[in-house]
C-alpha positions in Angstrom: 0.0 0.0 0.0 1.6 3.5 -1.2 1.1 6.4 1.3 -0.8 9.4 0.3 0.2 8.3 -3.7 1.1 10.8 -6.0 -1.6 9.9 -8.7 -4.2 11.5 -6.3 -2.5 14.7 -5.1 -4.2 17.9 -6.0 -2.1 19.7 -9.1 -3.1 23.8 -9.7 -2.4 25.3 -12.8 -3.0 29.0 -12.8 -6.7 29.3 -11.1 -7.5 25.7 -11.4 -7.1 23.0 -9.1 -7.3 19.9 -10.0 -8.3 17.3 -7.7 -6.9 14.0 -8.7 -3.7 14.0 -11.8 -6.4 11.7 -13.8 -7.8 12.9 -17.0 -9.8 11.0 -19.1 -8.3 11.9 -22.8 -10.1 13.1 -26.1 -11.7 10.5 -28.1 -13.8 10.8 -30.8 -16.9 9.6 -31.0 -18.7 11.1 -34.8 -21.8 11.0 -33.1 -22.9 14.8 -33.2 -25.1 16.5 -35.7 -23.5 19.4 -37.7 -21.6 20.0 -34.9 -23.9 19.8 -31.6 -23.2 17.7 -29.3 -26.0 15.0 -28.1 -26.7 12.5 -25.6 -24.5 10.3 -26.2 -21.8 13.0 -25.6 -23.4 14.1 -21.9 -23.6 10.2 -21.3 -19.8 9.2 -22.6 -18.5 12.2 -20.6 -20.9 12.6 -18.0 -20.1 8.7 -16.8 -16.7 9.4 -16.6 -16.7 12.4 -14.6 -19.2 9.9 -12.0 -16.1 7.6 -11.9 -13.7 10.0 -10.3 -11.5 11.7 -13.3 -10.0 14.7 -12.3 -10.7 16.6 -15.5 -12.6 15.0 -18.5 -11.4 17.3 -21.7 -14.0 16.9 -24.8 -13.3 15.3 -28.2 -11.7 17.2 -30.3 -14.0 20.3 -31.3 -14.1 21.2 -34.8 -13.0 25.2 -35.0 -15.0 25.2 -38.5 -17.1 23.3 -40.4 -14.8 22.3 -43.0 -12.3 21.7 -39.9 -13.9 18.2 -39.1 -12.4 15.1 -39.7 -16.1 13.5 -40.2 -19.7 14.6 -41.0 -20.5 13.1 -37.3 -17.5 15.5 -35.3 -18.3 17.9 -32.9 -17.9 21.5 -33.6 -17.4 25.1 -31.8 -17.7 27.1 -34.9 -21.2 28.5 -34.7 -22.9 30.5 -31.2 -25.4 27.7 -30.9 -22.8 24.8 -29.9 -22.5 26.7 -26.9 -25.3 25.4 -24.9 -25.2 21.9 -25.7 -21.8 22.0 -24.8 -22.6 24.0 -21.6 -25.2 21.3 -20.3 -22.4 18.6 -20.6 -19.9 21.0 -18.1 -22.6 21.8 -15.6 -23.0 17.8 -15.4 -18.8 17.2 -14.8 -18.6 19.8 -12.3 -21.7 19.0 -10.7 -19.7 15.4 -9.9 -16.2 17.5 -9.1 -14.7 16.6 -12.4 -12.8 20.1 -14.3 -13.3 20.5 -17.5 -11.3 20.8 -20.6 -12.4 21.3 -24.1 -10.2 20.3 -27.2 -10.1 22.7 -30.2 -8.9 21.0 -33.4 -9.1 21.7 -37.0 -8.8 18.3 -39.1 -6.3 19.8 -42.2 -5.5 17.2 -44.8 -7.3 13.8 -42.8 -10.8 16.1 -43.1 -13.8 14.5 -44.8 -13.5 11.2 -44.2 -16.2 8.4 -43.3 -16.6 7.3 -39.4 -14.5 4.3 -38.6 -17.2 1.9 -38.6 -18.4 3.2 -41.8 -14.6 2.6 -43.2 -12.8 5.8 -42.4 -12.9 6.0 -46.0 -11.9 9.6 -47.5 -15.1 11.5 -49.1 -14.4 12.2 -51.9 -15.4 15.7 -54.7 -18.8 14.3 -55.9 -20.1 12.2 -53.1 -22.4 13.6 -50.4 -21.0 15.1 -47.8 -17.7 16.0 -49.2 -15.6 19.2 -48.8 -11.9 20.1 -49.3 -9.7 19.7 -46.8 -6.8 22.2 -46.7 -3.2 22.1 -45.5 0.2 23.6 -45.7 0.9 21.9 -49.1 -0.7 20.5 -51.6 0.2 16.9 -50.6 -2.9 14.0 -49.9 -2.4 12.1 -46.6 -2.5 9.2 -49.0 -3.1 8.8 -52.3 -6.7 7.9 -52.0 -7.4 11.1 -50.1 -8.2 14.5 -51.8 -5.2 16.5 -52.4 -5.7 19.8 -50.2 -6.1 22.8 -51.2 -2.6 24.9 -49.8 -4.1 27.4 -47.9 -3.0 30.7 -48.3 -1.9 33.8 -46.1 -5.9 35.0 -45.7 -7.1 31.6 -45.1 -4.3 31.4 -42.1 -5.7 34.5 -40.8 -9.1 33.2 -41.1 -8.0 30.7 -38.8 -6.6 32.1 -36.5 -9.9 34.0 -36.0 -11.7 30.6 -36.1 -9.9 29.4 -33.1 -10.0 32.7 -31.3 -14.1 32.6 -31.6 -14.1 29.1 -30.3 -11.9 30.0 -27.6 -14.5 32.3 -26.6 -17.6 30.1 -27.2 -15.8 27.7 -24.8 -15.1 30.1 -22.2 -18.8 31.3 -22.4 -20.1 27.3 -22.1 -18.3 27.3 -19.1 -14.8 25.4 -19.7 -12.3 25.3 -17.2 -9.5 25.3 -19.7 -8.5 24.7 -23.7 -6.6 22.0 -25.3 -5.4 22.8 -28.9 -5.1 20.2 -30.8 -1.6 20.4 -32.8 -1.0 16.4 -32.8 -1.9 13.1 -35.1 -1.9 14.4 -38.5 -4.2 17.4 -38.1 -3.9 20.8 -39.5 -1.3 22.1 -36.8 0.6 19.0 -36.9 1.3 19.5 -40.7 2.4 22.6 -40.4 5.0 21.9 -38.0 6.1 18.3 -39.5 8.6 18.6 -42.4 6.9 15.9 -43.8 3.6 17.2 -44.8 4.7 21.2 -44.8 6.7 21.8 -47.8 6.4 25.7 -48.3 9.1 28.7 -49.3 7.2 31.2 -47.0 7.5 32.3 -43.8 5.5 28.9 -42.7 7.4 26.7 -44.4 11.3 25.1 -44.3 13.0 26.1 -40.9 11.9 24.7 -37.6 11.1 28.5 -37.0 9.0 29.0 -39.5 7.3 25.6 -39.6 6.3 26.2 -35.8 4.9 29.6 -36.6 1.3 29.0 -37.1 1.1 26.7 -33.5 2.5 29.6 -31.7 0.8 32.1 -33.3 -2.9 30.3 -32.4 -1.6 29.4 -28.7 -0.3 33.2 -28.5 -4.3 34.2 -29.9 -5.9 31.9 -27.1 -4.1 33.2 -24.3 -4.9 36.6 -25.3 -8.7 35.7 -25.1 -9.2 33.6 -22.5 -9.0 34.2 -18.7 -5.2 34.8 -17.1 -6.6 32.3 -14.7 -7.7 29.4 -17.5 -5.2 26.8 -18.4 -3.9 26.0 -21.5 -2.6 22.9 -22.8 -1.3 22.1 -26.2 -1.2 18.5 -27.5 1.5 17.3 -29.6 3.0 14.8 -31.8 6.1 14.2 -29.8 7.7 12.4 -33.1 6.7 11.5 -36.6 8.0 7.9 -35.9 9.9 8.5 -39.6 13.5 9.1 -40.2 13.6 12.7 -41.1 10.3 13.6 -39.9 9.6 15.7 -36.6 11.4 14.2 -33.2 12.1 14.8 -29.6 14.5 17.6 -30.3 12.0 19.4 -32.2 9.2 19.0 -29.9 11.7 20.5 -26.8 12.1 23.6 -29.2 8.4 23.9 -29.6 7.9 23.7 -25.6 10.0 26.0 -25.5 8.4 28.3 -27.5 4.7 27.3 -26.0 5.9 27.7 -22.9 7.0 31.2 -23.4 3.9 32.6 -24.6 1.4 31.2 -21.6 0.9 27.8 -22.3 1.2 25.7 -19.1 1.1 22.1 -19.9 2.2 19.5 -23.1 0.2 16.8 -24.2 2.4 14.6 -25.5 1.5 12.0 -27.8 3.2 11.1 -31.4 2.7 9.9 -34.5 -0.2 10.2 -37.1 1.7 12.9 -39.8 1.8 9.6 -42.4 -0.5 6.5 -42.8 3.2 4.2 -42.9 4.9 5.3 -40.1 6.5 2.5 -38.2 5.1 3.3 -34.6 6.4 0.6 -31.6 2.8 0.7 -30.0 3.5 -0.7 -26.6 2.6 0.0 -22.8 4.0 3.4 -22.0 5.6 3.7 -25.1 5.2 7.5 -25.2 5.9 8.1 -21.6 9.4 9.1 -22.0 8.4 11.9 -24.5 6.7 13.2 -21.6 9.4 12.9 -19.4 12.0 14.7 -21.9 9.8 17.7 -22.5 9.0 18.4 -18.9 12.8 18.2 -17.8 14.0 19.8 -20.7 11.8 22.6 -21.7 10.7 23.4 -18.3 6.9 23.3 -18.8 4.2 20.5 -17.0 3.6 17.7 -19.4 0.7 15.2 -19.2 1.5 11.6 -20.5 -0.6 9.6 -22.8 -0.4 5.9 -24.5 -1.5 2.5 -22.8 -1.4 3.3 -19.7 -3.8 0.7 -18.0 -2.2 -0.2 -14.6 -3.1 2.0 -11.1 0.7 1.3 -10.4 1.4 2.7 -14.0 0.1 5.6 -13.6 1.2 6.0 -10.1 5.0 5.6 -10.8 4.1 8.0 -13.5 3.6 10.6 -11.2 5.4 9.9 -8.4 8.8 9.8 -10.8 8.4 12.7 -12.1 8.1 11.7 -16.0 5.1 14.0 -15.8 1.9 15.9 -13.9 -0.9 14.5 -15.4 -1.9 10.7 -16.9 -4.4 10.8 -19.8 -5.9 7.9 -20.6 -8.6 6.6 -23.4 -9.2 3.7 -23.9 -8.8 2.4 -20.4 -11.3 5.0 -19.6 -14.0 3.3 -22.1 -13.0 -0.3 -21.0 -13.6 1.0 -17.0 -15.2 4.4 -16.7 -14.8 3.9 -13.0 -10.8 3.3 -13.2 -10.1 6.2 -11.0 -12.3 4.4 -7.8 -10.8 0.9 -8.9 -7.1 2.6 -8.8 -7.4 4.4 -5.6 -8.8 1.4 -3.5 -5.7 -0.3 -5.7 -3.2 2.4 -4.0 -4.6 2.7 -0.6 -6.8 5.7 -1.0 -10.1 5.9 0.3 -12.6 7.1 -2.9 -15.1 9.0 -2.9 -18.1 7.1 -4.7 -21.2 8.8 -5.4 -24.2 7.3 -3.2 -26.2 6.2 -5.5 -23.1 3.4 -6.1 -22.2 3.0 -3.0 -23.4 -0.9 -2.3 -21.3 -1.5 -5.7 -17.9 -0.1 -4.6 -17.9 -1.0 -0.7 
């Protein structure tokens, strides 16, 4: 039995206080409609929040319509996503869960099919499709649609899409922001030198390929509340020899760090569909543990982490301040009142489960 374990020690990041280092991580679900979030998202959600997670951030959040990865996604670019979103947050903080939404723009993996429907790219001509954009005209494969390069307006146009969603979030009550820079997505291929190929100022140094993530977490701090958190997620390496890596990740901490964000998500992968990635327990752990000690910022760890004393040693050895978790979370939506009657804490069960957990 571990004394007072680290895993449920209170972490505060500007004005919020966490209570447990638990967070149950994005997942995606395609279940809205044009955007809105449903049921099933107040029931996914809401259920984890009942089984003790210390923050429960959203799926990722489409910034514009055409930012989706799927007709099914959930959005933040239109005023009435608000409220739908906002009943979901009064519900996690009702059970003394914080609250984290994820803001994401899809880029060159948009307009695509759910992944029981095939995950198939739509294509120009069948319902449903758009035109995803990107950094370069390059297709994530070659059965996807090449993307349209966007251009200097459509960055600024953006930009401003992520500022408005930053707002709609604050006003449907978040407790912080996640941006979505990792896997693939729109951020991600701007900073990878294998999916961003431009001559401009966004384009061939590490500098200049960074520019747009910086620039959008610069734009949310400067809207949201001094006392709201910000966390960035990341693709900690393209898993591909001459692709992004550790080094360059540090350098982007760096640079995340210095203009207000507080913590790193960091995950890898996802910039190309043949990417050798050594999927394994805890495989990305040590990404986590790199960036925190050498950039200086709080990092949250992410990647088959299943085990109470996983997690724990986590923690407690300083590879990082928080432990996301996914798919454990839909396995076990109570993992957080199995783990701490695993490490000798006594949990706090809601009554009406009281009988089941005793």
């Amino acid at each position: 039995m571990i004394t007072n374990p680290h895993l449920f020690r209170p972490l505060t990041l500007r004005g919020l206080t966490l209570k447990n280092r638990i967070v149950v991580s994005p997942m995606c679900q395609y279940s809205a409609t044009e955007g809105l979030a449903e049921d099933w998202h107040l029931v996914h959600l809401g259920s984890r929040a009942v089984g003790g997670a210390g923050l429960v951030i959203t799926e990722a959040a489409a910034v514009s319509r055409d930012g989706r990865i799927t007709p099914g996604c959930l959005g933040i670019w239109a005023d009435e996503h608000a409220e739908p979103l906002a009943r979901i947050v009064r519900f996690l903080k009702s059970q003394g869960a914080a609250t984290g939404i994820q803001l994401a723009h899809a880029g060159r993996k948009a307009s695509t099919t759910a992944p029981w429907k095939g995950g198939k790219p739509i294509l120009a001509g069948e319902a449903d499709a758009w035109t995803p954009v990107a950094p370069s005209a390059i297709p994530f494969t070659p059965a996807h649609t090449v993307p349209q390069q966007i251009d200097f307006a459509g960055i600024g146009k953006l930009r401003d899409e992520f500022r408005r969603a930053a707002r709609r979030a604050v006003k449907a009550g978040f407790d912080l922001i996640e941006i979505h820079a990792a896997h693939g997505y729109l951020l991600h291929s701007f900073y990878s030198p294998l999916s961003n190929h431009r001559k401009d100022e966004y384009g061939g140094t590490l500098e200049n390929r960074c520019r747009l993530v910086v620039h959008v977490a610069t734009d949310l701090r400067a809207v949201v509340p001094d006392g709201m958190p910000l966390f960035v997620r990341i693709s900690s390496t393209d898993w591909v020899e001459g692709g992004w890596d550790l080094a360059q990740s540090i350098a982007l901490a760096k640079k995340l760090r210095e203009v207000g964000v507080d913590v790193i998500d960091c995950s890898s992968g996802g910039a190309v569909s043949d990417a050798n990635v050594p999927v394994a327990p805890l495989y990305q752990v040590p990404f986590a543990e790199a960036i925190r000690r050498d950039a200086g910022i709080a990092t949250a760890a992410v990647g088959m982490i299943r085990e109470p004393a996983e997690a724990e040693g986590i923690i407690a050895d300083g590879k990082a301040d928080l432990v996301l978790m996914a798919r454990e979370f839909l396995r076990s939506p109570y993992w957080p009142i199995t783990a701490a009657k695993a490490l000798g804490v006594q949990p706090k069960v809601p009554d009406q489960y009281g009988r089941a957990f005793s």
